[in-house]
C-alpha positions, 0 to 999 in steps of 0.5 A, a space after each residue: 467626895 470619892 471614896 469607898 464604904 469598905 475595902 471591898 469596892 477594891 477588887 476587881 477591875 485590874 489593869 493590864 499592864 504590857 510586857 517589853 523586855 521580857 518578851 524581846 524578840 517575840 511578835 505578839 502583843 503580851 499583857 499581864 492581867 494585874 491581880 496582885 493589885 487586888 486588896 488582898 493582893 491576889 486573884 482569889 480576892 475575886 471568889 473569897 467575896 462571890 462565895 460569901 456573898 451567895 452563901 448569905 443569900 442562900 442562909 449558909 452563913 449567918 452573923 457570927 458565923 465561922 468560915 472555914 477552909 482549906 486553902 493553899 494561902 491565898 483564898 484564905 486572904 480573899 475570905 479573910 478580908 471579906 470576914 474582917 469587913 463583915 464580921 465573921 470568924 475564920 479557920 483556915 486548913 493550909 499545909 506545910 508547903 505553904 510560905 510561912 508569909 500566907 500563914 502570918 497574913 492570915 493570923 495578922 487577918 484574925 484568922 486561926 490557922 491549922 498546918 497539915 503535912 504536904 504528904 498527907 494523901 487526898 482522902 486521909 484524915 491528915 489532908 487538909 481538905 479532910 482537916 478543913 470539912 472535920 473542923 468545919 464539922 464539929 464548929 457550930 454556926 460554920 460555913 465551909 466554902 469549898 472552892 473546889 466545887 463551889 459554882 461561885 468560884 468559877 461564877 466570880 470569873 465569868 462575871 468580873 474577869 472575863 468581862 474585864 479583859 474582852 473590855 479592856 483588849 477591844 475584843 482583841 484577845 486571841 489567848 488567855 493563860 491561866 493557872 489550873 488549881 481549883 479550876 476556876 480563874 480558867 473555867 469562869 473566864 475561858 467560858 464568857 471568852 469562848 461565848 464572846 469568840 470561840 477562836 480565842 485560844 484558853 491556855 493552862 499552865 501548869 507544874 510537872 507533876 499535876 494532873 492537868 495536861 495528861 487528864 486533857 490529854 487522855 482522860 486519865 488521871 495520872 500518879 502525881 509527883 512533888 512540884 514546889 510552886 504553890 496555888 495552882 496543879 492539883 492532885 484530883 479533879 475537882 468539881 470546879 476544873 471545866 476542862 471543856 473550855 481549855 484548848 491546852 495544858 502546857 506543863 513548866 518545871 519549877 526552874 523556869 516558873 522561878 525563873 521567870 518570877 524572879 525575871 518579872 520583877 527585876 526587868 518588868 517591875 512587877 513582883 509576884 509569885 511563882 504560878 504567875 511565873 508558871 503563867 508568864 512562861 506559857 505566854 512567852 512559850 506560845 508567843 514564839 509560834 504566833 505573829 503581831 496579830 496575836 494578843 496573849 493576856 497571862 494572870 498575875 495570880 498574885 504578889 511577890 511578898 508572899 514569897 520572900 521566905 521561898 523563891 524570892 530568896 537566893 539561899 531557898 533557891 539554892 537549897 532547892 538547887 534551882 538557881 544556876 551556878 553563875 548566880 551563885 555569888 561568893 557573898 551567896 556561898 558564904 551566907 549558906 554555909 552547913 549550920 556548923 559553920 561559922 557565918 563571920 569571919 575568924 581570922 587572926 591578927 599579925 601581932 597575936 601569938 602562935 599559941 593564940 591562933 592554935 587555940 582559937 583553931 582548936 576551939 572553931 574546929 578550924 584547919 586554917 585561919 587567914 591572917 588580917 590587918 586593917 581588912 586587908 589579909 596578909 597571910 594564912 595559917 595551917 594548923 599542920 604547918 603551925 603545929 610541926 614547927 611547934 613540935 620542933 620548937 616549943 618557944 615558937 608558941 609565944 612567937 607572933 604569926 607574922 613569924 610563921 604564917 603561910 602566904 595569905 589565901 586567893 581572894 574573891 569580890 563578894 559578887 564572883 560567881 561559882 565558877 570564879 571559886 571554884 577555880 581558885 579552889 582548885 590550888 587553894 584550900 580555901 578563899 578569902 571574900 572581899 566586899 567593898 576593900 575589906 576582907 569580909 568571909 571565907 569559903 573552903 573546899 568543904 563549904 563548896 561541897 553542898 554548893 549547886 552547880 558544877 565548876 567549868 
């Protein structure tokens, strides 16, 4: 019989998948390295086991012991799977930029899970690194990992990853691209990598606003600014980031690390998260400048269902404004409208009276209101062309509208972009949205106001 004792006997060992749409017109060969595939569905699985396991053997964890750690999500679900197989405790330290999907995989896991504000400064007691070596502190029988620093994280990679990927390329590698966050996906592996070839280029990829390119660059440690992909950049330097085997730091902006994670998995099947995105951007960045002889492997930090909540999602996107405005659906518009506005459609019916349709205006706070039958419209009323006729004519209140409305508003499919609503906006007050025949929503000039992208 073939089987596992455990789920454990899973990481590890992923396969390289090659790129063939997304790298059109580029010469060299591309590879994705799948550590989505890992059990717990990320890189991290890699180092959750390695620093567990020597924290055993050096007596730092003992049985019934409590893990605790600081972690942007991902290493917490390496340790935590290692924990539910072993029998240990975890508390893990994640701050509120983290995807709500991290923070319920953990607690799904066993684990307790402690949110501290993304704000919070390095040193600060409301850090989370601070928040995490506290708990660690006061909790008996505990065993604070520490993947910052900890030699079994970057240990992990040179052992299994960079063993795997020379395997797995014949020793055909020429570039190996990585993320930057604790340092040692990068540093483990660049340095069995340059052991085995020193020409083989080790690229990091990175967020605007980390530190790692310009501390490559000039040995200094810049200011940071806010960057929304989660897992990799860094605000310090920590313990684990050998810099010594990285040849380049090459910065992405958060609009093509989303970008080209969301185009991974719509034209290449494979679903991941942002830094992955990050990742895949510097690969396809380098391939313009190389010939077929190059082969360029990216890692796949991990999976796209951490991030449904985030960049998977049209409407985060467009909060965000990071999604371009011909992406921006009249279906999209509709769905994340101001929190006042109503989400269905209100409309009125040829046969409801006119003193029905001012109520239901008054009470909707609505200026107008389209006229249906059958999920077709058929006109539109305008509170201040219903009321002046009102005014003149008080029996027109129990008149049905199809005696006063308007002609009915512009309509657009669900699926027309921005630029499609907003010109019809501009001689309208307002749209009327069809899905599939019916008349499904509506968009006014106000709903458009808060709407990434401009008109053309």
């Amino acid at each position: 019989m073939n089987y596992y004792d455990n789920v454990l006997g899973l990481i590890g060992h992923t396969p390289l998948i090659k790129l063939s749409r997304l790298n059109k017109g580029l010469k060299p060969l591309i590879l994705a390295k799948m550590e989505n595939l890992n059990p717990g569905f990320s890189v991290k699985d890699r180092i959750g086991i390695s620093m567990i396991e020597a924290a055993e053997r050096e007596g730092k964890l003992k049985p019934g012991g409590t893990i605790v750690e600081a972690t942007s999500g991902n290493t917490g679900i390496g340790l935590a799977i290692v924990a539910a197989v072993k029998g240990y405790k975890c508390i893990f330290v994640m701050t509120d930029k983290s995807s709500v999907e991290k923070s319920r995989y953990l607690r799904a896991l066993g684990a307790d899970v402690v949110i501290t504000p993304v704000s919070a400064k390095p040193g600060t007691p409301d850090h989370y690194v601070s928040t995490a070596r506290r708990i660690a502190a006061e909790t008996s029988n505990s065993f604070y990992p520490d993947q910052y620093s900890h030699p079994a994280n970057p240990l992990a990679h040179y052992r299994t990853t960079g063993p795997e990927l020379w395997e797995q390329t014949e020793g055909k590698i020429t570039h190996f691209v990585s993320g930057i966050g604790t340092g040692g996906t990068i540093s483990g592996t660049g340095k069995f990598l340059k052991e085995k070839d020193q020409n083989i280029k080790i690229i990091g990829a990175d967020p605007f606003g980390s530190i790692y390119k310009t501390y490559k660059e000039t040995g200094k440690i810049p200011e940071t600014t806010p960057y929304l992909v989660e897992g990799i950049g860094q605000e310090v330097l920590p313990g684990n980031a050998h810099m010594q085997y990285v040849d380049e730091v090459i910065n992405i902006t958060d609009r093509d690390s989303f970008e080209i994670a969301r185009q991974l998995s719509r034209v290449e099947g494979i679903f991941c998260g942002g830094s992955t995105g990050t990742n895949c951007a510097a690969a396809l960045r380098i391939a313009r400048d190389l010939d077929e002889s190059a082969v360029i492997v990216f890692i796949v930090c991990d999976t796209g269902e951490h991030y449904l909540s985030k960049f998977h999602s049209d409407e985060w996107m467009k909060e965000k404004r990071l999604l371009e405005p011909q992406k921006i659906t009249a279906g999209l518009i509709n769905e994340t409208k101001g929190k006042h506005a109503p989400r269905v459609l209100i409309a009125m019916a040829p046969s409801d009276s006119v003193a029905a349709a001012l109520a239901k205006m008054n009470e909707m706070g609505l200026s107008q209101i389209p006229v249906v039958e059958d999920g077709k419209s058929v006109g539109a009323l305008r509170d201040n062309h219903l009321l002046s006729k009102v005014f003149a004519d008080r029996d027109l209140l129990e008149a049905p509208v199809s005696k006063l409305m308007d002609k009915s508003f512009p309509v657009v499919d669900v699926d027309d972009d921005f630029n499609s609503v907003s010109r019809k906006l501009r001689t309208s007050p307002a749209v009327l949205i069809e899905e599939y025949g019916r008349i499904t929503g509506i968009i006014t000039r106000h709903d458009m106001l808060d709407t990434t992208g401009e008109g053309d």
